[in-house]
C-alpha positions in Angstrom: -13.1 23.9 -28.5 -16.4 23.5 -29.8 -15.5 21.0 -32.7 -18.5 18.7 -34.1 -18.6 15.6 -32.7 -18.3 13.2 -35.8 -20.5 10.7 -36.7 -21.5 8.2 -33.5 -21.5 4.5 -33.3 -24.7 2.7 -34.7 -27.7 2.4 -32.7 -28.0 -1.1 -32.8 -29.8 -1.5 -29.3 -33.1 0.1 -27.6 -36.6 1.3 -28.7 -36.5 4.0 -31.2 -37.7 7.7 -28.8 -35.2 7.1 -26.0 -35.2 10.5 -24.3 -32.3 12.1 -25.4 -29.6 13.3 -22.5 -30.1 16.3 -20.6 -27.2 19.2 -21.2 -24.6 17.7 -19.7 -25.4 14.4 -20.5 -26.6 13.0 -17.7 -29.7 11.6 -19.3 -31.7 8.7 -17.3 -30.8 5.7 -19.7 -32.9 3.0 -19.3 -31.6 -1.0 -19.0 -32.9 -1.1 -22.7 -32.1 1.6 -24.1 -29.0 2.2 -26.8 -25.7 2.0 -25.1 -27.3 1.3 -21.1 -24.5 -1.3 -21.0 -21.7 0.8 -22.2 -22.9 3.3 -19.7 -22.8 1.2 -16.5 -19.1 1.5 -17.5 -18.1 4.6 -19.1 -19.6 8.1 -20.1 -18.2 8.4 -23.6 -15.0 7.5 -25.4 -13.0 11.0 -26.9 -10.5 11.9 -29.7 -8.6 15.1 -29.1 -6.6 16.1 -31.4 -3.9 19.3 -32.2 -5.6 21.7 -34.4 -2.9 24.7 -35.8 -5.8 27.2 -35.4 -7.4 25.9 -32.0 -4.8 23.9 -30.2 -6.4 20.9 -29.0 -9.4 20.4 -30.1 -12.1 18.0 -29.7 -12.7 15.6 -32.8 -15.0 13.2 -32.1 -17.2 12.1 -28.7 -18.8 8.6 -28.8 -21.6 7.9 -28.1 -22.6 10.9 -30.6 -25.7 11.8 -28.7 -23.7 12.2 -24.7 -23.5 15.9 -25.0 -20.7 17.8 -22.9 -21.1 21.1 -21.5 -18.8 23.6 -23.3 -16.8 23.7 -20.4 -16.2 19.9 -20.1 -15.1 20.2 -23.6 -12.2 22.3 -22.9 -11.2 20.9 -19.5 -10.9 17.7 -21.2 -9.3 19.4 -24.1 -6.8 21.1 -21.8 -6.4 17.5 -20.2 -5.8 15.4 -22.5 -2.5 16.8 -23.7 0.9 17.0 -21.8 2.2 20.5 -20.8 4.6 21.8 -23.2 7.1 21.3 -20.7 6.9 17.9 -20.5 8.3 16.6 -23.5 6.1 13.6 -24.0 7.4 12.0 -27.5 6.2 8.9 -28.3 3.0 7.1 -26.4 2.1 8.5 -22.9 -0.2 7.0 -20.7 -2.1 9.2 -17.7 -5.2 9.8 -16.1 -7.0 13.1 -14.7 -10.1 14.1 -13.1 -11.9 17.0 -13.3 -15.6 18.5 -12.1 -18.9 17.8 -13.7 -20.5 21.2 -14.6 -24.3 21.8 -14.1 -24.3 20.5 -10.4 -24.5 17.4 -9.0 -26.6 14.5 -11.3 -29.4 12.4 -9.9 -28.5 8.6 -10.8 -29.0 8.3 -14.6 -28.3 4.2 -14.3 -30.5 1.6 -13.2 -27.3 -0.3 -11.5 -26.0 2.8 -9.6 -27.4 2.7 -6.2 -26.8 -1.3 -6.5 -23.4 -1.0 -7.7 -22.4 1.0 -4.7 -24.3 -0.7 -2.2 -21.8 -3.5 -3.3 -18.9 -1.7 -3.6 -16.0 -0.5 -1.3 -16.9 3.1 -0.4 -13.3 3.8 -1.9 -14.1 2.3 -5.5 -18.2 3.3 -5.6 -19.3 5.9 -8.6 -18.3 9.5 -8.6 -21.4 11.3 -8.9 -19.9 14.7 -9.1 -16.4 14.2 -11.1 -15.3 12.7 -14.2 -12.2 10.4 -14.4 -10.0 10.4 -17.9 -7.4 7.8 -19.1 -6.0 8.7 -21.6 -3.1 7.7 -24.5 -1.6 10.5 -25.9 0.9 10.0 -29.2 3.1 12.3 -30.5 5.5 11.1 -33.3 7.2 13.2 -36.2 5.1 13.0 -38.9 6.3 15.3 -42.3 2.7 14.9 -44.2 1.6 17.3 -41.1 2.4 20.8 -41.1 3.7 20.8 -37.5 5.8 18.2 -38.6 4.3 16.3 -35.8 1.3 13.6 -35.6 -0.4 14.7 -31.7 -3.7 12.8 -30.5 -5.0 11.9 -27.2 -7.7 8.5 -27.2 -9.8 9.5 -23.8 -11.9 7.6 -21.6 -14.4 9.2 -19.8 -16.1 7.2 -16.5 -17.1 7.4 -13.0 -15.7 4.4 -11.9 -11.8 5.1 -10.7 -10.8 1.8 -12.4 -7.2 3.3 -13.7 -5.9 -0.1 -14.0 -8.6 -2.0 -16.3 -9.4 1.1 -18.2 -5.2 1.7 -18.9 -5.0 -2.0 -19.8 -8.0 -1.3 -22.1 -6.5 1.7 -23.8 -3.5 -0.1 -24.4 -5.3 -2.4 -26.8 -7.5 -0.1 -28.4 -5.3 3.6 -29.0 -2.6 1.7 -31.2 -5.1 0.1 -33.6 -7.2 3.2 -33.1 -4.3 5.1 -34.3 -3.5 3.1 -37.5 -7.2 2.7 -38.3 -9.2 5.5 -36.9 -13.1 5.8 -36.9 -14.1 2.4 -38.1 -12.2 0.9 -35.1 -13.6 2.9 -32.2 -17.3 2.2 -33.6 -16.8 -1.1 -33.4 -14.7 -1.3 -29.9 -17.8 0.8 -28.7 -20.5 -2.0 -29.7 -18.3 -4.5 -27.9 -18.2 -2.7 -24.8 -22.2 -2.1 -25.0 -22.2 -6.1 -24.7 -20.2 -6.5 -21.5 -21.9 -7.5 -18.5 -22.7 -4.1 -16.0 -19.6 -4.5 -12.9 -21.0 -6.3 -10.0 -19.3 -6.1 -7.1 -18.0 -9.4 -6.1 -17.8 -11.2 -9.5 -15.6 -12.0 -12.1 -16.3 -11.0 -15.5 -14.7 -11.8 -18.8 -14.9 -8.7 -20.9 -14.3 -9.4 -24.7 -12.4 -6.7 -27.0 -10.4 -6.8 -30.2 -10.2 -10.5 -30.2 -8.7 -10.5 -27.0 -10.9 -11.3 -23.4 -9.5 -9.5 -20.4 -10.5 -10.7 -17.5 -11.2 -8.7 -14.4 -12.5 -9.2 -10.7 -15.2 -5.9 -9.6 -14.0 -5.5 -5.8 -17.1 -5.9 -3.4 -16.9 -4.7 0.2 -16.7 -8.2 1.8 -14.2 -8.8 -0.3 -11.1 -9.5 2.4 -8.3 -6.3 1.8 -5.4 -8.9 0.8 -6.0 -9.6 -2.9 -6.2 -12.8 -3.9 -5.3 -14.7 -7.3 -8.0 -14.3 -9.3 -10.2 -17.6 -10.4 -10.7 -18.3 -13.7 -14.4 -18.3 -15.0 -13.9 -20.3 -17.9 -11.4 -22.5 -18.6 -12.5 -22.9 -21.9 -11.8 -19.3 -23.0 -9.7 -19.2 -26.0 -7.9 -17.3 -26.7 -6.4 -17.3 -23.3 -7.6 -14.2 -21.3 -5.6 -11.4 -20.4 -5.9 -11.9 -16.1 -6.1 -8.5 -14.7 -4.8 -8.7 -10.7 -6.8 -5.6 -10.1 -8.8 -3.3 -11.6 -7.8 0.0 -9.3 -4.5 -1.0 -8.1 -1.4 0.6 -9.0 2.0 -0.7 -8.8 2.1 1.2 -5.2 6.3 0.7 -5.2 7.0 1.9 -8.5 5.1 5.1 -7.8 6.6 5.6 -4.2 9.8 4.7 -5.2 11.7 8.1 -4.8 9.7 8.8 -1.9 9.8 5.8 0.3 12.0 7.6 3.1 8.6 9.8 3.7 5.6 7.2 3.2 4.8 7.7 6.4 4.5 11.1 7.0 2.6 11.1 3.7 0.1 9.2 4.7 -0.2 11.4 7.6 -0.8 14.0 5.4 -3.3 12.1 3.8 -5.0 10.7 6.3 -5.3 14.7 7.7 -7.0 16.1 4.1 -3.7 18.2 4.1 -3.0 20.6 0.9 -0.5 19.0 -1.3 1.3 20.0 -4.4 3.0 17.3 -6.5 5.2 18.9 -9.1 6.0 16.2 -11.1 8.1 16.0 -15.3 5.5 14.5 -16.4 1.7 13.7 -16.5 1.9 9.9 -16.0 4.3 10.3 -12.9 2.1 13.0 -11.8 -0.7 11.0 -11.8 -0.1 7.8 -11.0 1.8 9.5 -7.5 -1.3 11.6 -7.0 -3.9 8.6 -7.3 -0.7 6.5 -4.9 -1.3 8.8 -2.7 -5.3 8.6 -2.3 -5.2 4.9 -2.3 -2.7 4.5 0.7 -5.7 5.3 3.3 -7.7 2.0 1.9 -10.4 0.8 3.4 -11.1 4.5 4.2 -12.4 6.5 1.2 -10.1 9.6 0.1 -13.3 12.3 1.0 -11.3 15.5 -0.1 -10.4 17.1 -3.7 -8.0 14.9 -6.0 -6.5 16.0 -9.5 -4.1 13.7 -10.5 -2.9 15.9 -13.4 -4.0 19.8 -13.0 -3.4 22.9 -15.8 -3.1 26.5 -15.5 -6.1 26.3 -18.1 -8.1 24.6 -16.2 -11.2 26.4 -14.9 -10.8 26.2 -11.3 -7.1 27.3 -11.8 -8.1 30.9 -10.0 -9.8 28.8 -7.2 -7.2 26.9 -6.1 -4.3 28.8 -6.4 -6.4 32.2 -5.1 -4.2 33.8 -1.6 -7.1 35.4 -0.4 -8.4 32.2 1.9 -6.5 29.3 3.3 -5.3 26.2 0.7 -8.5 23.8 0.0 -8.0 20.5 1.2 -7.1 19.1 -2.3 -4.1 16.7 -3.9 -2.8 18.6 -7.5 -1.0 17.1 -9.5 1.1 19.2 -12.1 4.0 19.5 -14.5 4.2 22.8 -15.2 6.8 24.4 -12.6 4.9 28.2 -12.9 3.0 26.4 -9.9 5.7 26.4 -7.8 5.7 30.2 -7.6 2.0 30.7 -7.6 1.3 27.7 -4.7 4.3 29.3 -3.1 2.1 29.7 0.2 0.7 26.0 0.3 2.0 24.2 3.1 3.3 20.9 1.5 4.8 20.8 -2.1 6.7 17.6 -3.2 8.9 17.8 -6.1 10.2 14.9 -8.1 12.9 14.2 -10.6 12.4 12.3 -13.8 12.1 8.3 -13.3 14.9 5.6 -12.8 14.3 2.3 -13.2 17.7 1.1 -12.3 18.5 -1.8 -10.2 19.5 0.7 -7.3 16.8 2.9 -5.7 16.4 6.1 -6.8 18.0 9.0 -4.6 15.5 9.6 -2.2 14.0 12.9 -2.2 14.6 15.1 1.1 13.1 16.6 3.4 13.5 20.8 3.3 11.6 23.8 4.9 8.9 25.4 2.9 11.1 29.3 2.8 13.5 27.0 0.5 11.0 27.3 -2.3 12.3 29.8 -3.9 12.6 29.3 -8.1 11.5 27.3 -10.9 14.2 25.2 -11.1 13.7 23.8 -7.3 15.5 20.8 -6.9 13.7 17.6 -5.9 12.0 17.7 -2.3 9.1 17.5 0.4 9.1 21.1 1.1 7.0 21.3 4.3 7.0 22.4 8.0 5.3 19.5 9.2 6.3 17.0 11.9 5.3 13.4 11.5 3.5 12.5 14.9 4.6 8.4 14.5 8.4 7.4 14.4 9.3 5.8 10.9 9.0 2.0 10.2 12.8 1.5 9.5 12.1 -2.0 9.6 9.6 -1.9 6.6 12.3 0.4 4.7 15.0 -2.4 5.5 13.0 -4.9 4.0 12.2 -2.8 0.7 15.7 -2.1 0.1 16.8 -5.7 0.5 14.2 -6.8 -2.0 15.8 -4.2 -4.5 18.9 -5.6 -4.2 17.9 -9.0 -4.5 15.7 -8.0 -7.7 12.2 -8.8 -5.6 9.4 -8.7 -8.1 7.7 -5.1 -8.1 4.3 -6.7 -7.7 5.5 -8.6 -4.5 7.4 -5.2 -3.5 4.0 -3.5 -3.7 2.4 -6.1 -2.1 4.7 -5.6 0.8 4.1 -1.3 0.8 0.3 -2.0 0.6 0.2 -3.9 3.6 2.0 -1.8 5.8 -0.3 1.2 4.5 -3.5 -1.3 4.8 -2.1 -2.2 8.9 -1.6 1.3 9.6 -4.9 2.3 8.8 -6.8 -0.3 9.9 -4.8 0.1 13.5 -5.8 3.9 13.1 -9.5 3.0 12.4 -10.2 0.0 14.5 -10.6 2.1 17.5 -12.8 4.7 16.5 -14.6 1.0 14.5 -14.8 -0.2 18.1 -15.8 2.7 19.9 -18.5 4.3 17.4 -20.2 0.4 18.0 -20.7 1.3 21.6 -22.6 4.0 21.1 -25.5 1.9 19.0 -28.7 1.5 21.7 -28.7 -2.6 22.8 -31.0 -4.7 20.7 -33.3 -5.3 24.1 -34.1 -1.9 24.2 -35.6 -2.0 20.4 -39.4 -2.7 20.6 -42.3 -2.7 18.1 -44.6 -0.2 19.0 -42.2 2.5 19.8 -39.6 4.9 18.2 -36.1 3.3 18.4 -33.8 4.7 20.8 -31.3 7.2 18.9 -27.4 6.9 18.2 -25.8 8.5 21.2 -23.2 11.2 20.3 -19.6 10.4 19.4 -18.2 12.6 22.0 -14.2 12.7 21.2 -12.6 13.2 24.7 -14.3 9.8 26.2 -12.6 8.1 22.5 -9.4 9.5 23.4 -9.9 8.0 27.0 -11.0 4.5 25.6 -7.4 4.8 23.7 -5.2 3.8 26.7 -7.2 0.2 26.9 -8.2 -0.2 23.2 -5.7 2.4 21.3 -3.6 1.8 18.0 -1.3 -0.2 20.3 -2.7 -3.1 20.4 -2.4 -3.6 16.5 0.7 -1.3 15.4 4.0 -1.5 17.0 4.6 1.8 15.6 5.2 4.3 19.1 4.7 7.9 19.1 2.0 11.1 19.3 -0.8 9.0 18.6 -3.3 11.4 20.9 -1.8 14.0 18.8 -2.7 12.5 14.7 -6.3 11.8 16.1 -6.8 15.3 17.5 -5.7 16.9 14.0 -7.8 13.6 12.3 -10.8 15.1 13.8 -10.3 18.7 12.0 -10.2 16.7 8.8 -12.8 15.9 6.4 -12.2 12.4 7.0 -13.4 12.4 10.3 -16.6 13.9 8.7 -16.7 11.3 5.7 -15.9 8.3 7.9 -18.4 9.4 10.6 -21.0 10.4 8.5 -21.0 7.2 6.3 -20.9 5.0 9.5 -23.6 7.2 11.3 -25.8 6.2 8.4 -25.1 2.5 8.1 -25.7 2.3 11.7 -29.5 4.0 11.5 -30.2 1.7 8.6 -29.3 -0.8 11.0 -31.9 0.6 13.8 -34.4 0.9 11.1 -33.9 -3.3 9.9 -34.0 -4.1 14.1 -37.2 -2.2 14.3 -38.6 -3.7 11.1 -38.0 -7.2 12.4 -39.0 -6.3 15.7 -42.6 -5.0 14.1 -42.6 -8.4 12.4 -42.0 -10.4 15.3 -44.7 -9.0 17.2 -48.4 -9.8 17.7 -50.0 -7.2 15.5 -53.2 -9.4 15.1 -53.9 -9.3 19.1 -52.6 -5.3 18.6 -55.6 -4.4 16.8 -58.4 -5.7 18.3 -58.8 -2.6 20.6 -57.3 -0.4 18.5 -59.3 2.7 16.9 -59.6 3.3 13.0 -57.0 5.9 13.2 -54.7 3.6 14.8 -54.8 1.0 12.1 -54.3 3.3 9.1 -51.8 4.9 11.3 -50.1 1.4 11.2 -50.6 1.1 7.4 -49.0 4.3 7.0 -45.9 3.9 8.9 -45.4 0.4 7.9 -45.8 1.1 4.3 -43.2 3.8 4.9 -40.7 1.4 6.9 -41.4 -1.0 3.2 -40.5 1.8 0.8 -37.3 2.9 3.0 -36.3 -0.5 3.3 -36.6 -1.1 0.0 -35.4 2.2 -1.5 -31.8 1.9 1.1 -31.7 -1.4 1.0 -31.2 -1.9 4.3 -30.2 -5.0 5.8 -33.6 -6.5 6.3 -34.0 -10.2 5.1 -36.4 -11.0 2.1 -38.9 -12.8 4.3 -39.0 -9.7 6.7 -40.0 -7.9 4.1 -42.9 -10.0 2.8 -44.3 -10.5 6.2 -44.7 -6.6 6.5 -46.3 -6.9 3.4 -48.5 -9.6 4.9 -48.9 -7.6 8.1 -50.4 -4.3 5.3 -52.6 -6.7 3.6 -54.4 -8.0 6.9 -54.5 -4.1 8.9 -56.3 -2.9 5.8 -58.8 -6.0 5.6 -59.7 -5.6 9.0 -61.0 -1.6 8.5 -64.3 -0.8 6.4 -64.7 -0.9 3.2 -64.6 2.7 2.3 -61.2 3.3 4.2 -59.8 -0.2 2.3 -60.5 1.8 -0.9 -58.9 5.0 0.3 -55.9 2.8 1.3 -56.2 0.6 -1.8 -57.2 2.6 -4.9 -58.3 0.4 -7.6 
């Protein structure tokens, strides 16, 4: 697997002794040095091909100097190529993810912690997994001795931007293709001069002659999308408008499936184990990354592989007996799984895609001892009981627009705002009731530790629920006690509660800052001891950094009046302790 990696793009940017990257490339690029900019979107760019000796093998990794661990190599390797039973002639789109080796990576870009202090929690940086996109050709070719021309163009990133990066590959892989090195040098240097993603902007990115055009999702952003405004009308040629960057067409994907939606995003919402055994990679994928994006606003916090191998390397941990299922969505093609993940709770099963006018025969519903061979016919096999009744209503409306040939974007549209209103009447609850436990504002004073967040105890939640439960936003009746019981076993609870729990003590943390500021520190010190000032100048240069380094949500002028507030506790001490506090 260890192939060379060809000859890199030119180093046209940066000071010449830039560090070079650590083993698994996860070296601290500076703003300024060569490809920072290509970086703040993607990790490297990929050519695997079919080698009769190797199998795939990699060709070429671009920026020639990101090095890959030799066991990122052949996951993506092993990745990048549709099982043999899939049957993928011609151009195949599909994405994968797979673990970063070498433990987790301290932020190598200068934009990170900005980036997703902007960002929804569902679309910020994966700091411990790397997402492919890939095209994968395979046409007949008789000049090759396999008689067949097989090739995968990969993009490697952090950023789950499926859409923008598919849209991307579609442009590049065909004229890579036909061309080869020359082309992917040059598409690289382009991308080096795009603009870093800012949450909340609109950025034309220029490529091959062609500007696509693409809005970065920030978390203010409100959850219905909106047409996207055009940052230059003067842009010619005419820029390709991307709708989204990360969303999928949600009806396409769900369309052999809609009968269970629900009961899916039960299982989602609960971290369940799920097998999706799908005929090919790009169904298998794009259902699997369907599937995590249905619990939007809330972030997907368990295990995802939109397309999965028996080569890959944690093949022996996932499908081990010895301990329960891991909370994690597989995607795979290769129907061997079925047997080996005979003992996971939940496998769905789907048949090749039909595009007809009618929708698809939906899948059924079937009890997990039916999964019993290879050649299982299409199905959710699983024990579970939904705890809410089914929106028949919603499934009316989505058969009514098939028949009279509603646009899939406006069908989607329709799916994602159910999903988005189910959630949100899940969340807003638990929202509502984690805010009472913050300490009042009036109890927040300058000179002493703020009061702590009291404990999220879950039977006085599920009391709250009869005055300010999921009734009061969903329409939908049934076990509702029941899904939050099992929702706090999950390790969504965890993630949801953990991430809030945080934003709320940075919020404790800016209330005490301002209340420090607001206060009389002048009058403070004048029978204060020595000790007690540079006490002060110690904890208030601390409350600076931390404010600072979290960004919490502190105004700018709050933060230079602490700075004002240092400056005149340390002029009023000796000289000798103003040195010890003020080096030169």
């Amino acid at each position: 697997m260890d192939a060379p990696s060809g000859a890199g793009p030119r180093r046209a940017r940066g000071s010449p002794g830039t560090a070079e990257p650590t083993a698994a490339g996860r070296s601290a690029r500076a703003p300024t040095a060569p490809w920072a900019r290509f970086s703040a979107w993607l990790e490297c760019v990929c050519v695997v091909t079919f080698d009769l000796e190797l199998g795939q093998a990699l060709e070429l990794v671009y920026p020639s100097d990101f090095q890959l661990t030799d066991k990122e190599k052949g996951s993506i390797c092993y990745l990048s190529f549709p099982d043999s039973h899939s049957g993928c002639l011609g151009d195949t789109q599909f994405s994968f993810r797979m673990r970063q080796c070498g433990g987790q990576r301290s932020p190598w870009h200068s934009e990170d912690r900005r980036y997703n202090s902007g960002a929804p929690v569902a679309l910020q940086r994966d700091p411990a997994h790397y997402f492919g996109y890939v095209y994968f050709r395979q046409v007949k070719d008789s000049s090759v001795k396999r008689g067949y021309f097989q090739k995968s163009l990969v993009l490697v990133s952090r950023l789950p931007f499926v859409r923008l990066f598919q849209s991307l590959l579609s442009l590049i892989a065909p004229e890579y293709f036909d061309k080869l090195a020359p082309c992917l040098e040059a598409v690289c240097n382009e991308i080096d001069q795009w603009p870093a993603p800012v949450p909340g902007q609109t950025l034309n990115l220029p490529v091959m002659g062609v500007v696509i055009q693409a809005h970065i999702p920030s978390r203010v952003d409100k959850p219905e999308p909106s047409p996207l405004k055009q940052c230059d009308q003067n842009l010619l040629p005419a820029p390709v408008v991307l709708a989204s960057v990360h969303e999928l067409d949600l009806f396409r994907c769900f369309r052999p499936v809609l009968t269970h939606v629900q009961m899916l995003w039960e299982l989602m919402l609960l971290g369940e184990p799920l097998l999706v055994l799908a005929p090919s990679p790009d169904v298998s994928s794009e259902l699997v990354l369907a599937l995590t994006s249905c619990l939007q606003p809330l972030k997907f916090c368990c295990d995802f592989r939109p397309y999965f191998t028996i080569h890959d390397s944690e093949f022996k941990e996932f499908t081990t007996r010895t301990q329960a299922p891991p909370n994690v969505v597989l995607g795979v093609t290769n129907p061997f799984f079925i047997k080996t993940l005979q003992h996971w709770p939940h496998v769905l099963r789907v048949g090749e895609p039909k595009m007809s006018g009618d929708l698809p025969k939906q899948v059924k519903l079937k009890k997990p001892s039916r999964l019993k061979t290879l050649d299982t016919k299409p199905g959710l096999y699983t024990a579970y009981t939904a705890h809410l009744h089914r929106d028949k209503a919603l499934l009316k409306r989505l058969l009514k627009g098939v028949q009279k040939k509603r646009p899939g974007d406006l069908q989607s549209a329709l799916l994602r705002r159910h999903l988005l209103e189910l959630t949100q009447s899940f969340i807003f609850p638990l929202e509502h009731y984690m805010a009472s436990l913050m300490p009042l504002q009036k109890n927040i004073t300058p000179w002493k530790t703020p009061p702590q967040i009291r404990p999220f105890r879950q039977e006085d939640f599920l009391r709250s629920l009869e005055h300010s439960g999921p009734q009061l936003t969903c329409i939908l009746k049934g076990d509702w006690l029941g899904l939050y019981r099992r929702f706090f076993k999950s390790p969504h609870f965890d993630g949801w509660y953990r991430q809030r729990h945080r934003e709320m003590a940075h919020k404790l943390e800016a209330l005490h800052l301002e209340a420090l500021c607001e206060a009389d520190i002048e009058t403070w010190m004048k029978d204060k001891s020595e000790v007690e000032v540079v006490d002060l100048v110690l904890k208030l240069r601390e409350k600076l950094v931390r404010a600072q380094g979290h960004q919490l949500p502190v105004k700018a002028v709050t933060l230079q009046r602490v700075q004002l507030y240092i400056e005149m506790a340390i002029g009023s001490l000796p000289k000798d302790l103003q040195a010890v506090l003020c080096p030169p």
